[in-house]
mmCIF file of the N, C-alpha and C atoms, coordinates in Angstrom:
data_MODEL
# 
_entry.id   MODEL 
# 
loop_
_atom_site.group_PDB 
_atom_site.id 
_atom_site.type_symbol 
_atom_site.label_atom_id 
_atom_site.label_alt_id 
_atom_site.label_comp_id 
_atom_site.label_asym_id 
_atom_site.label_entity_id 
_atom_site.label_seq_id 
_atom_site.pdbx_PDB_ins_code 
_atom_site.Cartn_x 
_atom_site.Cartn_y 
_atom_site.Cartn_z 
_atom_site.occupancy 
_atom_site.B_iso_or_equiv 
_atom_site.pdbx_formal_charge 
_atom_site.auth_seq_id 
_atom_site.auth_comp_id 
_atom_site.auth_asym_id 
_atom_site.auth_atom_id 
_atom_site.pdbx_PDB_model_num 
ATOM 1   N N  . UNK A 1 1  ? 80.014 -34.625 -59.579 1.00 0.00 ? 1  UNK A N  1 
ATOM 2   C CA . UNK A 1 1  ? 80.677 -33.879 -60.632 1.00 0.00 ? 1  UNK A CA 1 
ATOM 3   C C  . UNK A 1 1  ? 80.288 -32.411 -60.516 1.00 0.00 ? 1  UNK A C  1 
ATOM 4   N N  . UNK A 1 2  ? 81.241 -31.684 -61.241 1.00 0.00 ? 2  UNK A N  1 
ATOM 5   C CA . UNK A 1 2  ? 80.964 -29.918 -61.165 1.00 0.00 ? 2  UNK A CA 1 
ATOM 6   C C  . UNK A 1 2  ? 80.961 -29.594 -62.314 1.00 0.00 ? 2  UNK A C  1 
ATOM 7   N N  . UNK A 1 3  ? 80.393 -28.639 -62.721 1.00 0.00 ? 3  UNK A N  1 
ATOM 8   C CA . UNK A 1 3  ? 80.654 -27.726 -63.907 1.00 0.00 ? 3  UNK A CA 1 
ATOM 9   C C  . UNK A 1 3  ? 82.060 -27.168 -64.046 1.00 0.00 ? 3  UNK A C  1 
ATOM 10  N N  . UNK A 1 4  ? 82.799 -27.733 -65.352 1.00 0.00 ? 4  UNK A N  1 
ATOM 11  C CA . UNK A 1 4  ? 83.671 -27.057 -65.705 1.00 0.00 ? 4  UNK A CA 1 
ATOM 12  C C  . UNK A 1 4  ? 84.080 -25.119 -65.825 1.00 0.00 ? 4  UNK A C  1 
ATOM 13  N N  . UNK A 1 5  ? 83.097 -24.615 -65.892 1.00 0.00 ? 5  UNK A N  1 
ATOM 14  C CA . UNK A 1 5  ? 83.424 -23.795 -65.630 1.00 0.00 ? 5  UNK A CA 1 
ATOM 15  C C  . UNK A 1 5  ? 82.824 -22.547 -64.500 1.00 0.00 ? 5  UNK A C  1 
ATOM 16  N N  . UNK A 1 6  ? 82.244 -23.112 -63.657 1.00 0.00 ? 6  UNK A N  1 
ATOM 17  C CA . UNK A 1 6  ? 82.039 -22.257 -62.343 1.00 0.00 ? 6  UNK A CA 1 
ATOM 18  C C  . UNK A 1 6  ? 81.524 -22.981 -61.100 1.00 0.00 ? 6  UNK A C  1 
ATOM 19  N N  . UNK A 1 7  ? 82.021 -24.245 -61.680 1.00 0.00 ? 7  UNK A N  1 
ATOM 20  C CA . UNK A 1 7  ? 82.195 -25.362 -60.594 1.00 0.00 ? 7  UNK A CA 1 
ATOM 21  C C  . UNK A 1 7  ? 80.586 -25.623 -59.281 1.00 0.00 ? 7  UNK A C  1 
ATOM 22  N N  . UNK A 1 8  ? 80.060 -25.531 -59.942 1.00 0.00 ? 8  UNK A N  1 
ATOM 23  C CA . UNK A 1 8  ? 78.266 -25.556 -59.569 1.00 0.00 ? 8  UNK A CA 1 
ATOM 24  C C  . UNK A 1 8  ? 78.193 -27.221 -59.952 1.00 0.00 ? 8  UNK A C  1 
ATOM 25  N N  . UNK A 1 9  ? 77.407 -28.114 -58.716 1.00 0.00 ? 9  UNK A N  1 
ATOM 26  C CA . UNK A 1 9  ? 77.369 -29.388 -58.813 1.00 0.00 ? 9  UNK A CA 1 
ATOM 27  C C  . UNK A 1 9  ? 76.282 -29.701 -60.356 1.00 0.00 ? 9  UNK A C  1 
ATOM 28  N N  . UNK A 1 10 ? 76.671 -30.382 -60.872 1.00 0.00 ? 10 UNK A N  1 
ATOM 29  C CA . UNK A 1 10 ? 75.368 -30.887 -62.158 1.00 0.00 ? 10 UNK A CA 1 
ATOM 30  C C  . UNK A 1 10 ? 74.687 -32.217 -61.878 1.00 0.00 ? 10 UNK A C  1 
ATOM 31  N N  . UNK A 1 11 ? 74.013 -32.059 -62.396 1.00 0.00 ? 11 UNK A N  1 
ATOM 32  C CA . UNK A 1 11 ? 73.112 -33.032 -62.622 1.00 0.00 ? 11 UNK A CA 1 
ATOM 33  C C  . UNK A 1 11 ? 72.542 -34.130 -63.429 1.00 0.00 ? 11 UNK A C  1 
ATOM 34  N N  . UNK A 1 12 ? 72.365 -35.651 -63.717 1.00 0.00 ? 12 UNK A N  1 
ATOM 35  C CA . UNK A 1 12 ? 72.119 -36.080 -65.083 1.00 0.00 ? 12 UNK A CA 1 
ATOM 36  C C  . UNK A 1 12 ? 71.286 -35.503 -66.174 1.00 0.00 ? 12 UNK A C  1 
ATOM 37  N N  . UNK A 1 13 ? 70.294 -34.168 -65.843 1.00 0.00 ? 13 UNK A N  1 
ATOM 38  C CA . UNK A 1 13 ? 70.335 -33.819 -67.189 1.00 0.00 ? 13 UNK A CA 1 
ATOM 39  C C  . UNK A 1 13 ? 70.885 -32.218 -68.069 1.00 0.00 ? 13 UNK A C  1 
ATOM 40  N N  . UNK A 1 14 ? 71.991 -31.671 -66.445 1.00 0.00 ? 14 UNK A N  1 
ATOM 41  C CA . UNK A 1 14 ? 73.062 -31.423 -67.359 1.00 0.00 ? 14 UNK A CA 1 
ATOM 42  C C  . UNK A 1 14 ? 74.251 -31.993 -67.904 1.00 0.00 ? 14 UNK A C  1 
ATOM 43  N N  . UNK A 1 15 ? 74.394 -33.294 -67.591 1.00 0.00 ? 15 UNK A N  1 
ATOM 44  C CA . UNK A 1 15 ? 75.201 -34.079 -68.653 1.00 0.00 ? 15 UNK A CA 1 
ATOM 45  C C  . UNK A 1 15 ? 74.714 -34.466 -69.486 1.00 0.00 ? 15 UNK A C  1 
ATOM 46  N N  . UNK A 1 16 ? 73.607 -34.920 -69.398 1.00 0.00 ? 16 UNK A N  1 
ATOM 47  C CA . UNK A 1 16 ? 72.560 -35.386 -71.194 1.00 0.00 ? 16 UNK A CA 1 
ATOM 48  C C  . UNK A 1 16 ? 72.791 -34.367 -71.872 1.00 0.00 ? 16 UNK A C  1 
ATOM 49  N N  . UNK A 1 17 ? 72.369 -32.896 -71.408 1.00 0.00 ? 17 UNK A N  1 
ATOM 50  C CA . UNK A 1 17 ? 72.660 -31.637 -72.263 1.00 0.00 ? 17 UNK A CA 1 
ATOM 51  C C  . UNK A 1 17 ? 73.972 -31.657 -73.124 1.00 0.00 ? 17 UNK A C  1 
ATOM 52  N N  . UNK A 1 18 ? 74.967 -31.837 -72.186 1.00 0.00 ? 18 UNK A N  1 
ATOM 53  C CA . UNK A 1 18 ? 75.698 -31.373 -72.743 1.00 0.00 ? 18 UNK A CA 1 
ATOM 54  C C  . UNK A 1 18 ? 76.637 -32.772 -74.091 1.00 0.00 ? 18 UNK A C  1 
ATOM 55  N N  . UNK A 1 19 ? 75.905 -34.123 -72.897 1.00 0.00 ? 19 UNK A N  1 
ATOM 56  C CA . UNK A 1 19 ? 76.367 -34.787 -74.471 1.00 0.00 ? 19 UNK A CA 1 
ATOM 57  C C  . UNK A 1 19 ? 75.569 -34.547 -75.403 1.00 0.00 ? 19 UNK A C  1 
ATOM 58  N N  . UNK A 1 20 ? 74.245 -33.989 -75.454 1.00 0.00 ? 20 UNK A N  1 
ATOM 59  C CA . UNK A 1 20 ? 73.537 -34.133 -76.400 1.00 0.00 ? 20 UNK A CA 1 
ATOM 60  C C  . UNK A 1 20 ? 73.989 -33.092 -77.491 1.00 0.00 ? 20 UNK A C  1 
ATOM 61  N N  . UNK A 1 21 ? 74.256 -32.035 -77.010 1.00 0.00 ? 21 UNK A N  1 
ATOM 62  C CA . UNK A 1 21 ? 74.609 -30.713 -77.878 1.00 0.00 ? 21 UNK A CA 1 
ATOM 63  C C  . UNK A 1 21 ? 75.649 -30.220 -78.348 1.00 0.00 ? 21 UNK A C  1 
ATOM 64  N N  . UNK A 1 22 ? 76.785 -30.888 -77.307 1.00 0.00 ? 22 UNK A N  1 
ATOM 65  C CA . UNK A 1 22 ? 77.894 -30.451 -77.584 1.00 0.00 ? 22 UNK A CA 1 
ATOM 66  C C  . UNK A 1 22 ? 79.162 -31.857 -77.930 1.00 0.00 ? 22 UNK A C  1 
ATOM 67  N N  . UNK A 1 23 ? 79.152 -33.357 -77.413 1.00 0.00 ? 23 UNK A N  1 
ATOM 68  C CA . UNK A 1 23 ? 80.032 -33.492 -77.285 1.00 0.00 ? 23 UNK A CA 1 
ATOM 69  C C  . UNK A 1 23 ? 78.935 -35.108 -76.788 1.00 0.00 ? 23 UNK A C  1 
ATOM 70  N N  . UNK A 1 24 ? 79.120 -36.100 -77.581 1.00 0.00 ? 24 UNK A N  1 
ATOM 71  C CA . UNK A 1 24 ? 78.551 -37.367 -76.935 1.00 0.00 ? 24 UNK A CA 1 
ATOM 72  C C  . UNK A 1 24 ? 79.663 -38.046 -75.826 1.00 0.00 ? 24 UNK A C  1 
ATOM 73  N N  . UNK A 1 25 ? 81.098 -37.647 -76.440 1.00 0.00 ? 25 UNK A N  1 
ATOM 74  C CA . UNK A 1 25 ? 82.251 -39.027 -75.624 1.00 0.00 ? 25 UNK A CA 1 
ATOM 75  C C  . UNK A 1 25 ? 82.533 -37.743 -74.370 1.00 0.00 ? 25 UNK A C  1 
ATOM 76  N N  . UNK A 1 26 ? 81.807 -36.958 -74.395 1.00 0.00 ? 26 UNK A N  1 
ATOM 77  C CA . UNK A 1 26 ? 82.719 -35.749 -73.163 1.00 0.00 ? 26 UNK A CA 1 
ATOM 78  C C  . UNK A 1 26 ? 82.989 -36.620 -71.567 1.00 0.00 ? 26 UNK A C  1 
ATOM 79  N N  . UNK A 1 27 ? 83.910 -36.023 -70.880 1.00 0.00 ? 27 UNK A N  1 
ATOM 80  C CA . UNK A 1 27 ? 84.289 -36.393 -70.168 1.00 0.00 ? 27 UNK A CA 1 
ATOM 81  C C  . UNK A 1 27 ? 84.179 -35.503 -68.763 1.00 0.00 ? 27 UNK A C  1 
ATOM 82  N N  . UNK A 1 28 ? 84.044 -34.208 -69.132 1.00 0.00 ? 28 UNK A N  1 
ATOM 83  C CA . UNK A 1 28 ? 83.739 -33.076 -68.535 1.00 0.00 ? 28 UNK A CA 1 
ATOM 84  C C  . UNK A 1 28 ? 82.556 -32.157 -69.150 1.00 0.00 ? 28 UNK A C  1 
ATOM 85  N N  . UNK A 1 29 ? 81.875 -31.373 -68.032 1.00 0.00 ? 29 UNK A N  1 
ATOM 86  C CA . UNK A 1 29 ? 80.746 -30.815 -68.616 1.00 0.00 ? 29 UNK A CA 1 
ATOM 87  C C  . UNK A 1 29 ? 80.555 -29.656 -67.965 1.00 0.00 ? 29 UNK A C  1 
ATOM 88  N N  . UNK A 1 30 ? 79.325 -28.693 -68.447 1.00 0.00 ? 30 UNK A N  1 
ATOM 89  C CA . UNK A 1 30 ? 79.094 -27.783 -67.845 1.00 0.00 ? 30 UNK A CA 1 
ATOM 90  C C  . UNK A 1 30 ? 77.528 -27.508 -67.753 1.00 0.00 ? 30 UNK A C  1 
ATOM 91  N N  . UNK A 1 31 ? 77.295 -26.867 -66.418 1.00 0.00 ? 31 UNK A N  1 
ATOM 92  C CA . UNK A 1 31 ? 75.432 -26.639 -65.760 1.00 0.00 ? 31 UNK A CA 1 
ATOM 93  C C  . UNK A 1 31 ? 74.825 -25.944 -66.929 1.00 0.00 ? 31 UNK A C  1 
ATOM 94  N N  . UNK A 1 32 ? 73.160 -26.320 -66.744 1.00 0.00 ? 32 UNK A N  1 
ATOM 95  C CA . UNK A 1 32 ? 72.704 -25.683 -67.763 1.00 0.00 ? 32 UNK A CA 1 
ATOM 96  C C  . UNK A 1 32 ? 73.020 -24.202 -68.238 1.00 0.00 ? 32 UNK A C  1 
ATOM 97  N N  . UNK A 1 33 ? 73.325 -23.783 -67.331 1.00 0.00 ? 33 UNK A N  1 
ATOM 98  C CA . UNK A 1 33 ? 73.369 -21.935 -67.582 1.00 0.00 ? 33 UNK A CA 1 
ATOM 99  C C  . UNK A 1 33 ? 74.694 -22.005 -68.042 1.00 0.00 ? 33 UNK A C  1 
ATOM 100 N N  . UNK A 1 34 ? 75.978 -22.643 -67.733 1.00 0.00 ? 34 UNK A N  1 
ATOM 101 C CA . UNK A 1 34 ? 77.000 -22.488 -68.669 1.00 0.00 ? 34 UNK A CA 1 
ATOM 102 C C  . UNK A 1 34 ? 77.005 -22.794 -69.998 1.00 0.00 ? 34 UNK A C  1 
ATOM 103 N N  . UNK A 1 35 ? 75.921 -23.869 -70.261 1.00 0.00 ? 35 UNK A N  1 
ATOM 104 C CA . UNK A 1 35 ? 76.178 -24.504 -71.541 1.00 0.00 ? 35 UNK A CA 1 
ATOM 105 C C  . UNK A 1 35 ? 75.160 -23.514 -72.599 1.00 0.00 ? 35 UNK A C  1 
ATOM 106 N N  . UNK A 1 36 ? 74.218 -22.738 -71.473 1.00 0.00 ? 36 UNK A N  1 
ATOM 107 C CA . UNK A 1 36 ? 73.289 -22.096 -72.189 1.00 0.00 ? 36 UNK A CA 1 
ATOM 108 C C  . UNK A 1 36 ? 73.760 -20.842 -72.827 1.00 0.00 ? 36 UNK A C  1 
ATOM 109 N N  . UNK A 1 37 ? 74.949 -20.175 -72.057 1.00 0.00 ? 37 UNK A N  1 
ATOM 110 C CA . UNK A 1 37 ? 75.553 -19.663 -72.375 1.00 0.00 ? 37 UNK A CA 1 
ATOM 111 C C  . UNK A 1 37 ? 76.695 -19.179 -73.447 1.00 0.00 ? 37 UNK A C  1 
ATOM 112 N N  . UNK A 1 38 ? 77.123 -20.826 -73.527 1.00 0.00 ? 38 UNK A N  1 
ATOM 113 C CA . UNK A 1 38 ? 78.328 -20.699 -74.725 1.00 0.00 ? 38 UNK A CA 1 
ATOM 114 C C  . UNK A 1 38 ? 77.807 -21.054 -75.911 1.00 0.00 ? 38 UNK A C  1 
ATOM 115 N N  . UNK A 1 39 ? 76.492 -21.312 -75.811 1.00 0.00 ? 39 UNK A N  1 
ATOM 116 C CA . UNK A 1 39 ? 75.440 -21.639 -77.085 1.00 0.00 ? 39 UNK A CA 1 
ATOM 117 C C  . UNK A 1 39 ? 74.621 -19.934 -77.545 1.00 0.00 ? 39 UNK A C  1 
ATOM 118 N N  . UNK A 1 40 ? 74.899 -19.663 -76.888 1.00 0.00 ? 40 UNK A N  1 
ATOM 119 C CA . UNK A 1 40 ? 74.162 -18.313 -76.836 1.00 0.00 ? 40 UNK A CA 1 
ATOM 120 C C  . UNK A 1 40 ? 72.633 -18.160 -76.568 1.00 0.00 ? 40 UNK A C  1 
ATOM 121 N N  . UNK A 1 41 ? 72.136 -18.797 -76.143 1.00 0.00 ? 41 UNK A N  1 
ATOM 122 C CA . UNK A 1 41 ? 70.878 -19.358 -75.535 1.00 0.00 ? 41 UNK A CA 1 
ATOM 123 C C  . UNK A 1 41 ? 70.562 -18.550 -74.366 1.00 0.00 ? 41 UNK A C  1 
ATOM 124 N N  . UNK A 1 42 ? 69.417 -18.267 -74.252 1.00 0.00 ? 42 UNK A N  1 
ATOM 125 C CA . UNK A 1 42 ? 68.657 -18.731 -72.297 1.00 0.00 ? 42 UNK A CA 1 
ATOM 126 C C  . UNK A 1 42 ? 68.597 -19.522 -71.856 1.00 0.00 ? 42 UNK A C  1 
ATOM 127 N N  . UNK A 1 43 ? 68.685 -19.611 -70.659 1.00 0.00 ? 43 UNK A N  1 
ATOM 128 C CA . UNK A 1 43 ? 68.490 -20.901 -69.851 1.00 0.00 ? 43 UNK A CA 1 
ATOM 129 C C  . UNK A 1 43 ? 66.826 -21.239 -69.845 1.00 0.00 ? 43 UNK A C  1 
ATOM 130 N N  . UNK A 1 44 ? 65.974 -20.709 -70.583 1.00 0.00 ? 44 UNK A N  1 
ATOM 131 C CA . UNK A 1 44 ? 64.502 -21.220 -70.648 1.00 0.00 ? 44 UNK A CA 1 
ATOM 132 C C  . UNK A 1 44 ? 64.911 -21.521 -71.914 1.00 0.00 ? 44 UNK A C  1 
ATOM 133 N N  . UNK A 1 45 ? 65.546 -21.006 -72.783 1.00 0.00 ? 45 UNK A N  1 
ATOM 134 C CA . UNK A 1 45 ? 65.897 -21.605 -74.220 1.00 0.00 ? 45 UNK A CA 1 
ATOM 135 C C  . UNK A 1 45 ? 65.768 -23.553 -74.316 1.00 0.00 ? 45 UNK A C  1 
ATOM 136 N N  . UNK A 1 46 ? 67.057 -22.846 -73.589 1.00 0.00 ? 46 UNK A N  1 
ATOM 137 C CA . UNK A 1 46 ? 68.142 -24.505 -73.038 1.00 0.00 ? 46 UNK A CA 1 
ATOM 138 C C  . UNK A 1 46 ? 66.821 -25.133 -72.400 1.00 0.00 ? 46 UNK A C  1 
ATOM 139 N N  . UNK A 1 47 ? 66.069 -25.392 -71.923 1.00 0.00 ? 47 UNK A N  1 
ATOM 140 C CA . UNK A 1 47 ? 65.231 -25.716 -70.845 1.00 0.00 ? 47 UNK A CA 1 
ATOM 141 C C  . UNK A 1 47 ? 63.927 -26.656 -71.396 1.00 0.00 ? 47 UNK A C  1 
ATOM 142 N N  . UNK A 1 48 ? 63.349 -25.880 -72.923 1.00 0.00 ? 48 UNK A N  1 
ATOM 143 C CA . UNK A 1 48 ? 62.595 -25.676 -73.960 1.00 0.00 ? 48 UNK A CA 1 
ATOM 144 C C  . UNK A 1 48 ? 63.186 -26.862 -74.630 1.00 0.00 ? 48 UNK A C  1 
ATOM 145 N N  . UNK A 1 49 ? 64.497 -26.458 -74.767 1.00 0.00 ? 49 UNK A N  1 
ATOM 146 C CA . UNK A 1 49 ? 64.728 -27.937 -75.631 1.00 0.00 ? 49 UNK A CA 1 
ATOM 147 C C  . UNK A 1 49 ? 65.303 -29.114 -75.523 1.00 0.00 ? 49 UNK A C  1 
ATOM 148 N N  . UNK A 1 50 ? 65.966 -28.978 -73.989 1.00 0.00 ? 50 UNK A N  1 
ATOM 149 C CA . UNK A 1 50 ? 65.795 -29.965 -73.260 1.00 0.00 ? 50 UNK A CA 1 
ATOM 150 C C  . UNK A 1 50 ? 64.482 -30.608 -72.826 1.00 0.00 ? 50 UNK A C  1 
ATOM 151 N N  . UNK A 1 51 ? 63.107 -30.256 -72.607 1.00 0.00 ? 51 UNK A N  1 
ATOM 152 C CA . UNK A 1 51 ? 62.060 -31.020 -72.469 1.00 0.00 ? 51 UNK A CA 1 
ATOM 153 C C  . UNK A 1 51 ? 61.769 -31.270 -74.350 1.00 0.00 ? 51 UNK A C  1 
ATOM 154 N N  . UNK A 1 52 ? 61.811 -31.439 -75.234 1.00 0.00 ? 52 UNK A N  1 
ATOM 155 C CA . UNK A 1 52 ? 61.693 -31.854 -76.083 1.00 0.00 ? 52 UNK A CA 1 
ATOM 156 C C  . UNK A 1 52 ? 62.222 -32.820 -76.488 1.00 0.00 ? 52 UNK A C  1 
ATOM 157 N N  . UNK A 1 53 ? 63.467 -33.214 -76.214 1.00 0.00 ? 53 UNK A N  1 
ATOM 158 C CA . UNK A 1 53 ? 64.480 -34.103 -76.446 1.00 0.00 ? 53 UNK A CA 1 
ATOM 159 C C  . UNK A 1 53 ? 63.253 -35.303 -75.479 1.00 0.00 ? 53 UNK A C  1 
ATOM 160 N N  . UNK A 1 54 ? 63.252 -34.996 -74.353 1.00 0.00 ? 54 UNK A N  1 
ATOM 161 C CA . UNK A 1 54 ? 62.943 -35.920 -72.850 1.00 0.00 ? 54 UNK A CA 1 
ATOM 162 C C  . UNK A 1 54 ? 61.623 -36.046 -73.753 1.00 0.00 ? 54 UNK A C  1 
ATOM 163 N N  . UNK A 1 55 ? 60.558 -35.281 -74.037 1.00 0.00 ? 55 UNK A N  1 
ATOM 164 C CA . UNK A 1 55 ? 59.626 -36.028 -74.338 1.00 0.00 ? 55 UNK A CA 1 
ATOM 165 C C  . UNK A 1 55 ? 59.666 -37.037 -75.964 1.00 0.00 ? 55 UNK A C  1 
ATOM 166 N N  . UNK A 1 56 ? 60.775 -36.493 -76.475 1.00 0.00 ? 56 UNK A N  1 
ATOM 167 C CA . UNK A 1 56 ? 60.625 -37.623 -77.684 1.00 0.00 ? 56 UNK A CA 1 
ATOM 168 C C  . UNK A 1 56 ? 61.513 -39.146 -77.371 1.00 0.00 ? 56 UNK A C  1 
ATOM 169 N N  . UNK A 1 57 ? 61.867 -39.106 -76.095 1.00 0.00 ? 57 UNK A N  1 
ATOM 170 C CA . UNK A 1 57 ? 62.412 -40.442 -75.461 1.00 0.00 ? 57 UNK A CA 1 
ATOM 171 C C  . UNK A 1 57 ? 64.051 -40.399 -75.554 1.00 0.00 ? 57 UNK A C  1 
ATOM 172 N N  . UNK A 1 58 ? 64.679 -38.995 -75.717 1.00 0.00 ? 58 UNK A N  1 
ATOM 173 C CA . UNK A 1 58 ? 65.944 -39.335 -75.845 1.00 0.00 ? 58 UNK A CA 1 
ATOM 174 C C  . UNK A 1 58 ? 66.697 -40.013 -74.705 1.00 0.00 ? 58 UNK A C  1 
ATOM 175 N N  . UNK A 1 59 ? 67.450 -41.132 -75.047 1.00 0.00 ? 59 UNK A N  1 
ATOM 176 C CA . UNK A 1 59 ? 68.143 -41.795 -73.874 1.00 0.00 ? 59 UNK A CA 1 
ATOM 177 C C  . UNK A 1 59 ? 69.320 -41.328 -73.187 1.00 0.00 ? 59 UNK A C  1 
ATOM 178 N N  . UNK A 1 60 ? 69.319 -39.948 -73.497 1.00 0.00 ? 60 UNK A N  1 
ATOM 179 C CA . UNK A 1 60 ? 70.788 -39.219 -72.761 1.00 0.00 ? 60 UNK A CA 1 
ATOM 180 C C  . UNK A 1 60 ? 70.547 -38.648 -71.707 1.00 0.00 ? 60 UNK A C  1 
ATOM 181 N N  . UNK A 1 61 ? 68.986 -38.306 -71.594 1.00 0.00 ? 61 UNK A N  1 
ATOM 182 C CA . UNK A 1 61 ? 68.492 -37.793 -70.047 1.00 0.00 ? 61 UNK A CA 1 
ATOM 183 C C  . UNK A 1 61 ? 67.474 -38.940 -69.533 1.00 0.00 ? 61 UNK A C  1 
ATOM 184 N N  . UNK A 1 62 ? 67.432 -38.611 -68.028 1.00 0.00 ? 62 UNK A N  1 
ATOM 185 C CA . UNK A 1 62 ? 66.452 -39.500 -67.505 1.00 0.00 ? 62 UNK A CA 1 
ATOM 186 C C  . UNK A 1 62 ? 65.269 -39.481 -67.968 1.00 0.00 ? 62 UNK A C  1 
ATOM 187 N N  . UNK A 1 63 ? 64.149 -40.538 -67.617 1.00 0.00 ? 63 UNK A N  1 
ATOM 188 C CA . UNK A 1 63 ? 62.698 -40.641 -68.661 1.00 0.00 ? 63 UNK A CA 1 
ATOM 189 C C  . UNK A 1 63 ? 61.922 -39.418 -67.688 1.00 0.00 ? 63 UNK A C  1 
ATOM 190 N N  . UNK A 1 64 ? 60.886 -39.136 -68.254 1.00 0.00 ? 64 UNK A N  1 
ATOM 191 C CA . UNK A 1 64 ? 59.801 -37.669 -68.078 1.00 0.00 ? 64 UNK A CA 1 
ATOM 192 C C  . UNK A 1 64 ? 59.378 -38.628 -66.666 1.00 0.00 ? 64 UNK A C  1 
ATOM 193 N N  . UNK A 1 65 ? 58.889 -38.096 -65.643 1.00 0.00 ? 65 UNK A N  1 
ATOM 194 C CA . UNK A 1 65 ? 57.588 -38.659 -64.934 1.00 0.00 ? 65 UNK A CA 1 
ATOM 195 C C  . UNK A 1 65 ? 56.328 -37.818 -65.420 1.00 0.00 ? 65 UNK A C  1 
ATOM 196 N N  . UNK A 1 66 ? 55.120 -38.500 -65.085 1.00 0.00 ? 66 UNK A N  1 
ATOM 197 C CA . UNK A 1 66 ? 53.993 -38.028 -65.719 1.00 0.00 ? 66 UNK A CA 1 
ATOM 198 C C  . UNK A 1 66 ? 53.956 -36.880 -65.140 1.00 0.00 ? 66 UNK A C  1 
ATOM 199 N N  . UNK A 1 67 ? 54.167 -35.973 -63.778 1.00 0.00 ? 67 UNK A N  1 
ATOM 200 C CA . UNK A 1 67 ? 54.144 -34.591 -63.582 1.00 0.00 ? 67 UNK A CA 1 
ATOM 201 C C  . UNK A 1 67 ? 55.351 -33.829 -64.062 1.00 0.00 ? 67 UNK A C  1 
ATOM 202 N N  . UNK A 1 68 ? 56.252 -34.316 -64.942 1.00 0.00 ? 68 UNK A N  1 
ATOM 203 C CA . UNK A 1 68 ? 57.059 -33.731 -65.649 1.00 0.00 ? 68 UNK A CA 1 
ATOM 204 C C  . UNK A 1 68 ? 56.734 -32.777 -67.075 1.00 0.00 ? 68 UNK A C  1 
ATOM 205 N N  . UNK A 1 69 ? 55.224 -32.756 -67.643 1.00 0.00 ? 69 UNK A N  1 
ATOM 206 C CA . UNK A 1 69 ? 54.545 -32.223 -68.674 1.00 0.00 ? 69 UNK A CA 1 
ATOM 207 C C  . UNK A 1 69 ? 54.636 -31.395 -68.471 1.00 0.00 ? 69 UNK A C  1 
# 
């Protein structure tokens, strides 16, 4: 899959992102820096609270590995 809008390959946890924040049934998505973007965010923003989600066990991104802290 690509980012909808600058077509950069993503990854499962820029699709967790983006169901998580924007859109659970989405069908299309966009890389962290796009999504960080139309949120008005940084991408360390976006980044920040994407490891928060991951460490409180959300099931929309993959699980932490222990050098993931």
């Amino acid at each position: 899959m690509v980012c909808e809008a600058c077509g950069k390959p993503i990854d499962s946890i820029d699709i967790g992102a983006y169901r998580k924040l924007m859109d659970k049934s989405a069908k299309a998505f966009l890389c962290r820096e796009c999504l960080a973007a139309r949120l008005g965010w940084t991408r360390e923003y976006l980044d920040g609270v994407i490891l928060m989600y991951r460490k409180r066990g959300c099931t929309l991104f993959p699980p932490l590995a222990d050098t993931d802290n």
